[in-house]
MARBA-3410 file (N, C-alpha, C, O; in Angstrom, 1 decimal):
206
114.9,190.6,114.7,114.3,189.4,115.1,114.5,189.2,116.6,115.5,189.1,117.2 ~ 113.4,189.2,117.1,113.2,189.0,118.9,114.1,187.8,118.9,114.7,187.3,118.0 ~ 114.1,187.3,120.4,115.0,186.6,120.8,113.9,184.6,120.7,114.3,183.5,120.3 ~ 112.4,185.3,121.2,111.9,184.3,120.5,111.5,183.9,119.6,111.6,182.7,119.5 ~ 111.1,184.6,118.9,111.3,183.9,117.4,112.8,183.7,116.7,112.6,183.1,115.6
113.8,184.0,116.8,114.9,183.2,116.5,115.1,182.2,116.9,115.5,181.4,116.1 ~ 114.9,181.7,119.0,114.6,180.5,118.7,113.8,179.7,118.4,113.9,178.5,118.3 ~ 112.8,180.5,118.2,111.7,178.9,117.4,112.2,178.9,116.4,112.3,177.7,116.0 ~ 112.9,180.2,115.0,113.2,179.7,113.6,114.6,178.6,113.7,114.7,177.8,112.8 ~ 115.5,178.6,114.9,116.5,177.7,115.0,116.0,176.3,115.4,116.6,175.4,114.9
114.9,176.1,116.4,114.2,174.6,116.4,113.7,174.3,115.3,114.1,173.1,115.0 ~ 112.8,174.7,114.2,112.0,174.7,113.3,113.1,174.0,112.0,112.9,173.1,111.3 ~ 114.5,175.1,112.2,115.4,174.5,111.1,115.6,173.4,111.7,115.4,172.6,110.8 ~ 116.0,172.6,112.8,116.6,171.9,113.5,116.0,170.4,113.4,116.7,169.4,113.3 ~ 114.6,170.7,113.4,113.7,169.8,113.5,113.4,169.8,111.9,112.6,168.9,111.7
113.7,170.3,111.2,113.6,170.0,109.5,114.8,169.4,109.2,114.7,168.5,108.4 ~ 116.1,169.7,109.7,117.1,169.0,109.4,117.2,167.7,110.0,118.3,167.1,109.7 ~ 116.2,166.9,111.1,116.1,166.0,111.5,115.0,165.1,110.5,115.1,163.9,110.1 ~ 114.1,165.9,110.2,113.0,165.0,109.4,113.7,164.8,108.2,113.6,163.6,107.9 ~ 114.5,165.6,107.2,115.3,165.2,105.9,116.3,164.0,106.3,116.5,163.0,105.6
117.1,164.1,107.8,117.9,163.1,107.8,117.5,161.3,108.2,118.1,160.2,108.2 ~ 116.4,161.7,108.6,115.7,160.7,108.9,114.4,160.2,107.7,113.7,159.2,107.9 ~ 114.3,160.9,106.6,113.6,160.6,105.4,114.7,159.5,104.4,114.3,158.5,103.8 ~ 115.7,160.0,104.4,117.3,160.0,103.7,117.9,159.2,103.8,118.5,158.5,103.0 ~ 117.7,159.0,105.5,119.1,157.7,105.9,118.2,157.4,107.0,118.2,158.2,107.9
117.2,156.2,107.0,116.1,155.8,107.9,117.1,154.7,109.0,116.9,154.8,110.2 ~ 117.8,153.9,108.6,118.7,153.5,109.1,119.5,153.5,110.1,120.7,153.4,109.9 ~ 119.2,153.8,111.6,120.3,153.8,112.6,120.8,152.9,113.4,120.1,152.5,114.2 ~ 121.9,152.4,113.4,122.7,151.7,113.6,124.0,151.9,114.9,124.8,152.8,114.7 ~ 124.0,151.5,115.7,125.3,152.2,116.6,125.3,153.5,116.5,126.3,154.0,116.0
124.3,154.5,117.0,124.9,155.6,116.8,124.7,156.6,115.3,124.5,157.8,115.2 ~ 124.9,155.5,114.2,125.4,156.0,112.9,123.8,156.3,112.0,122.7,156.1,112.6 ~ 124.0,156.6,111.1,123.6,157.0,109.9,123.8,156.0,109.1,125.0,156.0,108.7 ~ 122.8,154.9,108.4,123.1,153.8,107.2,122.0,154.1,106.1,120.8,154.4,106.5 ~ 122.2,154.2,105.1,121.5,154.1,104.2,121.6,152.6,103.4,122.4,151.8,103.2
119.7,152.8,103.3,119.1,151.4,103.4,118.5,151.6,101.6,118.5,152.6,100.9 ~ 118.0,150.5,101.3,116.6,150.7,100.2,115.7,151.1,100.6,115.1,150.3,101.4 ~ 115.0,152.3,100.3,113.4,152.7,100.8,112.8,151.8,100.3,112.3,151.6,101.4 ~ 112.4,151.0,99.7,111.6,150.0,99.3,111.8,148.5,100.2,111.2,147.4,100.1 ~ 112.7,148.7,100.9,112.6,147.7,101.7,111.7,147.9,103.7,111.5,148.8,104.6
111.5,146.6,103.5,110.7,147.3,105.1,111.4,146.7,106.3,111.6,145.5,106.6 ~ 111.9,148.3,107.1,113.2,147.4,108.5,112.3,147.1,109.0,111.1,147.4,108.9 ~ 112.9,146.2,109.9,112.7,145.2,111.2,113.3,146.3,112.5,114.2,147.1,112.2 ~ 112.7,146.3,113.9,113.2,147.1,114.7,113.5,146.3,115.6,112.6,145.6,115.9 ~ 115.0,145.9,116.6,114.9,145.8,117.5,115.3,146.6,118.8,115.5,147.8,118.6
115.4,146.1,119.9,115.5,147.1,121.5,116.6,147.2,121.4,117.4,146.3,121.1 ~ 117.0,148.5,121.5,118.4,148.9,121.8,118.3,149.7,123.1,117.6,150.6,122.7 ~ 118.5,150.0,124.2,118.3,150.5,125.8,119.1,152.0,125.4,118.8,153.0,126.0 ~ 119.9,152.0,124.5,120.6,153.7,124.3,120.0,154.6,124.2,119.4,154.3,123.2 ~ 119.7,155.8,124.5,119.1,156.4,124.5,118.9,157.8,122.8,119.9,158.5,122.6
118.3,157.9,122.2,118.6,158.6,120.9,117.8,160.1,121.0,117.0,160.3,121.9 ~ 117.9,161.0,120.0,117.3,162.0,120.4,116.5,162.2,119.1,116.8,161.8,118.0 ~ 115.4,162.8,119.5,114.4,162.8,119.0,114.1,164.0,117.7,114.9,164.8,117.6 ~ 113.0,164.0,116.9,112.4,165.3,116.7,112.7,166.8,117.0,113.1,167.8,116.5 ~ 112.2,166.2,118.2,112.0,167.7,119.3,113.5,168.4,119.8,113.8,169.4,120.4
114.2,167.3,119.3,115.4,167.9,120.2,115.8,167.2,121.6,116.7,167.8,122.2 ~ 115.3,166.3,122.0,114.7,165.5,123.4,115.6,164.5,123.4,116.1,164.2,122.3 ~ 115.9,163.9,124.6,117.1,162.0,124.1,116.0,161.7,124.9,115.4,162.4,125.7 ~ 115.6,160.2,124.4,114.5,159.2,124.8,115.3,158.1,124.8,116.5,158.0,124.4 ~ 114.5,157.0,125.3,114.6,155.4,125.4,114.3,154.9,123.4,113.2,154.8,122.8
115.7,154.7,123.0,115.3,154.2,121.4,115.5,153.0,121.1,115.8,152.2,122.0 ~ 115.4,152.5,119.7,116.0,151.5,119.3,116.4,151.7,117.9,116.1,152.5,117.1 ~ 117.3,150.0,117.9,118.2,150.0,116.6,117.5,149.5,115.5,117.0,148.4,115.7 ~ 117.2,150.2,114.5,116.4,149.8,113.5,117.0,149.1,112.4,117.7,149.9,111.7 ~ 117.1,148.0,112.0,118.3,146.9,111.0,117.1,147.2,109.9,116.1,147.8,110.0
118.1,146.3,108.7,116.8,146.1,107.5,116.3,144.8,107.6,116.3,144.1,108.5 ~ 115.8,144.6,106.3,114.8,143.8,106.2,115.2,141.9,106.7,114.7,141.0,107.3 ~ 116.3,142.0,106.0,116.9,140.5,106.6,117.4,140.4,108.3,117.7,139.3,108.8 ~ 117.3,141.4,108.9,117.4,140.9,110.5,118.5,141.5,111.1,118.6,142.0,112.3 ~ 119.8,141.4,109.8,120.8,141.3,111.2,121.7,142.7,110.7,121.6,143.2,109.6
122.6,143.1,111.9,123.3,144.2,112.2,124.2,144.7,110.6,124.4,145.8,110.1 ~ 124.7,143.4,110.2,125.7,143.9,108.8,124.7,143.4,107.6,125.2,143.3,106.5 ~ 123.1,143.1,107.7,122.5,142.7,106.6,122.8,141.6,106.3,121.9,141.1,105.6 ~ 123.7,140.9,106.6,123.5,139.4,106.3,122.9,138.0,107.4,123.4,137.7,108.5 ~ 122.3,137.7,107.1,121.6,136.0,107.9,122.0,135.0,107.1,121.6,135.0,105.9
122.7,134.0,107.5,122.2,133.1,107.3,121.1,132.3,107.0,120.2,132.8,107.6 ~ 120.6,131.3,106.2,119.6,130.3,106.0,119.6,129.1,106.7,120.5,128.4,106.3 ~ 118.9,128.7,107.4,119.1,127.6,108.1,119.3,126.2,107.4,119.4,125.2,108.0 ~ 119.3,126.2,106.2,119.7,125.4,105.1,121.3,125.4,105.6,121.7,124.3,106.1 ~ 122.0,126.5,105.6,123.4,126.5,105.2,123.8,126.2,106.3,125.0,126.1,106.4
123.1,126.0,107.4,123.7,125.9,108.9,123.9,124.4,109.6,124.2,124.1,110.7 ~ 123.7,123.4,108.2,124.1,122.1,108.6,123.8,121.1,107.3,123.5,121.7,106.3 ~ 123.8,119.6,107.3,123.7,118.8,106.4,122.2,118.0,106.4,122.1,117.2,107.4 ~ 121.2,118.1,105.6,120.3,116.8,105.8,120.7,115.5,104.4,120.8,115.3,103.2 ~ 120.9,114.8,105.5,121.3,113.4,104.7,120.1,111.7,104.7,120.3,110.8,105.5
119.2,111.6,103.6,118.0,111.0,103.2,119.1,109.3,103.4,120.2,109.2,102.9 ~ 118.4,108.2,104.1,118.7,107.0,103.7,118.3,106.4,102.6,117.6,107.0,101.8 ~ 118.7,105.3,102.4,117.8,104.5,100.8,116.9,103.9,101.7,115.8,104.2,101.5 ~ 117.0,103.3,102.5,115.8,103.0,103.6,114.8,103.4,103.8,113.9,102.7,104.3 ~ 114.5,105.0,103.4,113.4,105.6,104.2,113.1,105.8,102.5,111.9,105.9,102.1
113.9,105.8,101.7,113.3,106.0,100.2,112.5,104.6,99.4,111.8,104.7,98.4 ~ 112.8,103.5,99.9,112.6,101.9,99.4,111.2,102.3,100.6,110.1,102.4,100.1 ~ 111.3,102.4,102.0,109.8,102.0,102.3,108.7,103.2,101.7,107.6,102.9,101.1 ~ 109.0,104.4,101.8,108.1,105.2,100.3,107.6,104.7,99.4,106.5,104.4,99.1 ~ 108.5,104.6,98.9,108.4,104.0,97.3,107.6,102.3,97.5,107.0,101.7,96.5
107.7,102.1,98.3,106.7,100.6,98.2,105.6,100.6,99.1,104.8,99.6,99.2 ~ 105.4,101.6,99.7,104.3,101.9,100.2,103.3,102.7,99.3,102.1,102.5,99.3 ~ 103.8,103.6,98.7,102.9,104.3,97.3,102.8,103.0,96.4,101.7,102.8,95.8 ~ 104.0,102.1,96.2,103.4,101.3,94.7,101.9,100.4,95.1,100.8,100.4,94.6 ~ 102.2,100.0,96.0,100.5,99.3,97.0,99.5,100.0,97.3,98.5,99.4,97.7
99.6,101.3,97.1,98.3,101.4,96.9,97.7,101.8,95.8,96.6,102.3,96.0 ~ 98.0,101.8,94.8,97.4,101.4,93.6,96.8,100.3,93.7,97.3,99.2,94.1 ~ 95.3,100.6,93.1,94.6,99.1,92.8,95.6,98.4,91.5,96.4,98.9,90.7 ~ 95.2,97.3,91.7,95.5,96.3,90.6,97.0,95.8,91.0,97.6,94.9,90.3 ~ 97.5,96.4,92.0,98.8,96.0,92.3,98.8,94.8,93.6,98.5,95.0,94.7
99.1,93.1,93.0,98.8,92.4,94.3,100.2,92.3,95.7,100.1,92.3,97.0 ~ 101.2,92.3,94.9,102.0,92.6,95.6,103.8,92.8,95.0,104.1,93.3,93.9 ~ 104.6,92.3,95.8,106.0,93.4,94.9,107.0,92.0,95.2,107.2,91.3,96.2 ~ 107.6,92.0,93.9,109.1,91.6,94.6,109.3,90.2,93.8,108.3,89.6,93.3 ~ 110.7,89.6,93.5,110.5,88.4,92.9,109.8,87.2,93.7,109.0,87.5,94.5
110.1,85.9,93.4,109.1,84.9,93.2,109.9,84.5,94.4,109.2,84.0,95.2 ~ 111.5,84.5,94.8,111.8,84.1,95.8,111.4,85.0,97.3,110.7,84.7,98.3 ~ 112.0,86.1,96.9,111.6,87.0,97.7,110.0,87.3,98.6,109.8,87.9,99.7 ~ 108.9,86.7,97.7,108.1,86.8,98.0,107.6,85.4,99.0,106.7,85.3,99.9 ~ 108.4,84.4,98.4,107.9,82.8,99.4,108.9,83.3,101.1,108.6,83.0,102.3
110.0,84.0,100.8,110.7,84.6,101.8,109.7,85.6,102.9,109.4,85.4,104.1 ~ 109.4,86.7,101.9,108.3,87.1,102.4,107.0,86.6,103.2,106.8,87.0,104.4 ~ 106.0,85.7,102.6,105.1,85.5,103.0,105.8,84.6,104.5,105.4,84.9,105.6 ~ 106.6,83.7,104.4,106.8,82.7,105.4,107.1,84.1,107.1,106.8,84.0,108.3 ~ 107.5,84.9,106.5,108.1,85.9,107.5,107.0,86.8,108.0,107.0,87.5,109.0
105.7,86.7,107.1,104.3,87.1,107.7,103.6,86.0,108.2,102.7,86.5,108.9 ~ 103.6,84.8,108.3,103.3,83.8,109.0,103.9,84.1,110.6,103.2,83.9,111.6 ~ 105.3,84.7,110.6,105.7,84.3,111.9,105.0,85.3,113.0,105.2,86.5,112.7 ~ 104.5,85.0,114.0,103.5,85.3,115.0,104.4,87.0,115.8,105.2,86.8,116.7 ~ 104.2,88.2,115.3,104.5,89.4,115.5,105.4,90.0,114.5,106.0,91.1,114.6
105.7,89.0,113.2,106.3,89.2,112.3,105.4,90.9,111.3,104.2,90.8,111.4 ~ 105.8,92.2,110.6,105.4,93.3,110.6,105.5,92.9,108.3,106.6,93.0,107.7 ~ 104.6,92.7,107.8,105.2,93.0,106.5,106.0,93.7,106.0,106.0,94.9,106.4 ~ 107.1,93.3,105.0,108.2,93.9,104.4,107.8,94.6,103.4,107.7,94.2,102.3 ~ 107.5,96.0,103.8,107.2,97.1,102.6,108.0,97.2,101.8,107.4,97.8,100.8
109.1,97.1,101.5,110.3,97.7,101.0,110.8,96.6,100.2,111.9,96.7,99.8 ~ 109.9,95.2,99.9,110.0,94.3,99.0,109.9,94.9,97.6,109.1,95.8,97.3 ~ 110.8,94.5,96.7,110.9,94.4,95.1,111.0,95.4,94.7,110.6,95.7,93.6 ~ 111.5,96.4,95.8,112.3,97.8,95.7,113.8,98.0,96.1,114.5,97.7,97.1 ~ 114.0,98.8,94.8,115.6,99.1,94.8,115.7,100.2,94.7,114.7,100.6,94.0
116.6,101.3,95.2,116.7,102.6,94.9,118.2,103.2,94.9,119.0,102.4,95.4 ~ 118.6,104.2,94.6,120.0,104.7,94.3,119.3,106.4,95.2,118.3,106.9,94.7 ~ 119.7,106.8,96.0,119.5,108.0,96.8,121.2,108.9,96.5,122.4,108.6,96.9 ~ 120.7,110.0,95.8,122.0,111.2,96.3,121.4,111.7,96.8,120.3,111.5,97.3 ~ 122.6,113.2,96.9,122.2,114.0,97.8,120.7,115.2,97.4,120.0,115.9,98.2
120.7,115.2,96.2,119.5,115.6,95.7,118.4,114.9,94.6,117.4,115.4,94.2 ~ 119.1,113.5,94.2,118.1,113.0,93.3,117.8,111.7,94.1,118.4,111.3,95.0 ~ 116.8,111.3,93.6,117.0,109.1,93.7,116.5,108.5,92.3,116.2,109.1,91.3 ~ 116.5,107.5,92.5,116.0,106.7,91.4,115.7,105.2,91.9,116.4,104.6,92.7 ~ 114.4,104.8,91.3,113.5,103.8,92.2,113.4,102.9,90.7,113.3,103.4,89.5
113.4,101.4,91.2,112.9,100.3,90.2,112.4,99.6,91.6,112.7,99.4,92.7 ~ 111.1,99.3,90.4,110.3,97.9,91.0,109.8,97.0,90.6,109.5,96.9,89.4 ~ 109.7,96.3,91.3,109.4,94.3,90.9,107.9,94.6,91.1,107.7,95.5,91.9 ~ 106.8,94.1,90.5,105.6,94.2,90.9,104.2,93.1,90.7,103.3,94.0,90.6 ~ 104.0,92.8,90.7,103.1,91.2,90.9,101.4,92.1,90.2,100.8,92.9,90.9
101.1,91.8,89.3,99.7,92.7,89.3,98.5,91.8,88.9,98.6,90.6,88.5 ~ 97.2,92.5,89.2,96.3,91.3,89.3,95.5,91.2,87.7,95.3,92.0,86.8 ~ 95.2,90.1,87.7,94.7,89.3,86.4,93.5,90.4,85.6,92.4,90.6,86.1 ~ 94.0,90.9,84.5,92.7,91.7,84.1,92.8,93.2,83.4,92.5,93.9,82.4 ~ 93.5,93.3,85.3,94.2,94.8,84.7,94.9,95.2,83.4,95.5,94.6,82.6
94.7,96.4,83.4,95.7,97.0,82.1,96.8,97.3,82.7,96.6,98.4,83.3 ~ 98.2,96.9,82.8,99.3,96.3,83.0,99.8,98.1,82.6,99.6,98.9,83.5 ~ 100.5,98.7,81.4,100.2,99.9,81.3,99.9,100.7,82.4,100.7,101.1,83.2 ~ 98.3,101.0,82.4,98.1,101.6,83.3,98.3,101.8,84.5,98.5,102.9,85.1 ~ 98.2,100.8,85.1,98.6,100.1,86.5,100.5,100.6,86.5,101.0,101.1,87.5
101.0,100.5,85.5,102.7,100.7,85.7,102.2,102.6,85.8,103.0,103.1,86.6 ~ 101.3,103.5,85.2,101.7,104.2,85.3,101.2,105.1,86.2,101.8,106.1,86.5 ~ 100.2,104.8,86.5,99.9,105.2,88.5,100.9,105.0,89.2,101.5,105.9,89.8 ~ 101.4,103.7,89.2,102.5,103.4,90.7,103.5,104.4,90.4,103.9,105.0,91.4 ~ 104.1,104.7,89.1,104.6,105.6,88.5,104.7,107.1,89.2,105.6,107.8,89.8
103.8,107.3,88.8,103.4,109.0,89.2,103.3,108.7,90.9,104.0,109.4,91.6 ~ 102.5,107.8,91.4,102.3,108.1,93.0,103.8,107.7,93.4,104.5,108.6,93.9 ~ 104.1,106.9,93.2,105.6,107.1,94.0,106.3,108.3,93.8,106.8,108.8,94.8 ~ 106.5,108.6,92.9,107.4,110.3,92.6,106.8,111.2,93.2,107.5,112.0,93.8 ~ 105.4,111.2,93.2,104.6,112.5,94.1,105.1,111.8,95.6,105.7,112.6,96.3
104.9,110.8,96.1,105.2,110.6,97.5,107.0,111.1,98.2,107.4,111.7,99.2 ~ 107.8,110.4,96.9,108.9,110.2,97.2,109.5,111.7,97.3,110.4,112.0,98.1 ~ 108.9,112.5,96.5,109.7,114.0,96.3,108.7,115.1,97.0,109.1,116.3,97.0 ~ 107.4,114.6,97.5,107.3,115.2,99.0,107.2,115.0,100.2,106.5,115.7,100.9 ~ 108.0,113.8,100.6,108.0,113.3,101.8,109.6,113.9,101.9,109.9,115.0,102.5
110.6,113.2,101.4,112.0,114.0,101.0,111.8,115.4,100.8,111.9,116.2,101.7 ~ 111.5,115.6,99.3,112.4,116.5,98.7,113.0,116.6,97.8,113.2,117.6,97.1 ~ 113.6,115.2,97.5,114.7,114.8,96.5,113.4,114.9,95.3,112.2,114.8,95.4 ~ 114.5,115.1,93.9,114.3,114.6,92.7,114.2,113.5,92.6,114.9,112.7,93.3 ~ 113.2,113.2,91.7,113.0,111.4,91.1,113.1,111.8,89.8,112.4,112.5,89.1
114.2,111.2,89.9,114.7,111.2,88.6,114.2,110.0,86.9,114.1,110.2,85.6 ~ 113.9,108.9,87.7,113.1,108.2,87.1,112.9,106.6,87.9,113.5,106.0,88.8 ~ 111.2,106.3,87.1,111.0,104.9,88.5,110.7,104.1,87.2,109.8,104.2,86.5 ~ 111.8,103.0,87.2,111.4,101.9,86.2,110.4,100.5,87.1,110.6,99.9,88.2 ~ 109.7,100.5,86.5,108.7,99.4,87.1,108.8,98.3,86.0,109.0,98.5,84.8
108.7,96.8,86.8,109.0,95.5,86.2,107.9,94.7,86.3,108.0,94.3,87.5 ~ 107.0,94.2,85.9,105.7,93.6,86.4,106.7,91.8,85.9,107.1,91.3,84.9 ~ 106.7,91.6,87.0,107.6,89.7,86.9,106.4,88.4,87.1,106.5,87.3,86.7 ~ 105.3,88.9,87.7,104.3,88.2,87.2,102.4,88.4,87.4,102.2,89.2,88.3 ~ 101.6,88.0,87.0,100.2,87.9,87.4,99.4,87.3,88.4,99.4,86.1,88.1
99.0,87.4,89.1,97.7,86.8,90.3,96.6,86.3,89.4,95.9,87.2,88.9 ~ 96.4,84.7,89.1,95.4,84.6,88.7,94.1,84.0,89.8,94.3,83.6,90.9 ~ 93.2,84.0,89.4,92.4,83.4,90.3,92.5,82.2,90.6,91.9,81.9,91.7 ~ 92.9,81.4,90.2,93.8,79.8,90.8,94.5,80.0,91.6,95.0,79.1,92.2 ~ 94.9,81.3,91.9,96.3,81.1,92.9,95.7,80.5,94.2,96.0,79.5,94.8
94.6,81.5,94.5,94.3,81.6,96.5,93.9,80.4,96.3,94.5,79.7,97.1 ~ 93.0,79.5,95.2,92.6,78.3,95.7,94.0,77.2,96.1,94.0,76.5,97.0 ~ 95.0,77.3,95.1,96.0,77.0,95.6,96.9,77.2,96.7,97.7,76.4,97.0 ~ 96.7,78.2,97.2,97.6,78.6,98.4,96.5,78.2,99.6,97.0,78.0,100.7 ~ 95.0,78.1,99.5,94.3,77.2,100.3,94.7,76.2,100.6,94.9,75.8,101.8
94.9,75.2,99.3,95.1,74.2,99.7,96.5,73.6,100.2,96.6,72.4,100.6 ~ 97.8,74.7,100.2,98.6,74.2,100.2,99.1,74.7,101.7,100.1,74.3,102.4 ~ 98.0,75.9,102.1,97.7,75.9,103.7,97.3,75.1,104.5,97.7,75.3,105.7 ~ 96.6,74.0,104.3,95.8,72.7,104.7,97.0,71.9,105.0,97.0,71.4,106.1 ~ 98.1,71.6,104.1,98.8,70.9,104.5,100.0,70.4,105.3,101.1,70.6,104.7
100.2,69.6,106.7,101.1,70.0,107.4,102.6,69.4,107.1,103.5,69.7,107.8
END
């Protein structure tokens, strides 16, 4: 065997024993050799070290990690990297902002609460109290909602409970997150059509 074709048969092995090591253990890390899951797909980032090639050649390379990112395979979740903590505040104005908008719903909250109310929407930059004839219990993954609810003359009382029902749970557990665990609704009284003439008249007087 000439002197050149022995070395091309020693590149040729050389460069096969590079393609099997690199089919085998795709993984390089520091220097090293990691075996990875072929079924997973690495992520590459810059490593400035130089690695050698195929050919036999050292080039500009990089470190190729697996699929989760980092150097030992593990990452963190940005979940685990702190606390989110829901008020009952931000769960009471939800929840009484979904029960209003159901038709047939005139408005929420007991009989005092509500002359409390109204006087406090009288007052000149005063903002209505959403979060009227709502009570809620918030953990750290569930809540639970009851409401006072005023409904208008006619309605099917039922039905009306079971919209506010469903819309608050869909609102509450995708605006949060949290489980709703369950929303008891209280209908404490009716709007009949006598009322506004009465509250006309009892506007008239100073």
């Amino acid at each position: 065997m000439g002197d050149a074709t022995e070395e091309r048969y020693l590149r040729n092995k050389e460069n096969l024993v590079h393609r099997v090591m690199n089919a085998l253990l795709p993984c390089r890390i520091k220097g090293l050799f990691v075996p990875i899951d072929p079924g997973e797909a690495p992520m590459t980032t810059h490593d400035p070290r130089p690695v050698e090639n195929d050919a036999g050649n050292w080039e500009q390379g990089s470190v190729i990690t697996d699929a989760t990112g980092g150097i030992d395979g593990v990452v963190e979740s940005a979940d685990s990297r702190g606390k989110t903590t829901i008020a009952d505040v931000v769960v009471v104005k939800i929840a009484g902002m979904a029960s209003r908008e159901i038709p047939g719903v005139h408005d929420m909250g007991g009989g005092l609460a509500r002359t409390i109310g109204a006087v406090r929407d009288r007052v000149p930059g005063g903002r209505p109290n959403v979060g009227r004839g709502v009570k809620v219990e918030v953990g750290e993954r569930q809540a639970a909602v009851d409401l006072d609810l005023v409904v208008e003359y006619g309605v099917s009382i039922p039905d009306v409970a079971r919209e506010v029902r469903e819309n608050v749970i869909n609102a509450v557990e995708r605006i949060t997150g949290l489980e709703v665990v369950e929303v008891n609704v209280a209908v404490n009284d009716v709007r009949l059509p006598d009322d506004d003439m009465e509250a006309a008249e009892a506007s008239r007087v100073e």
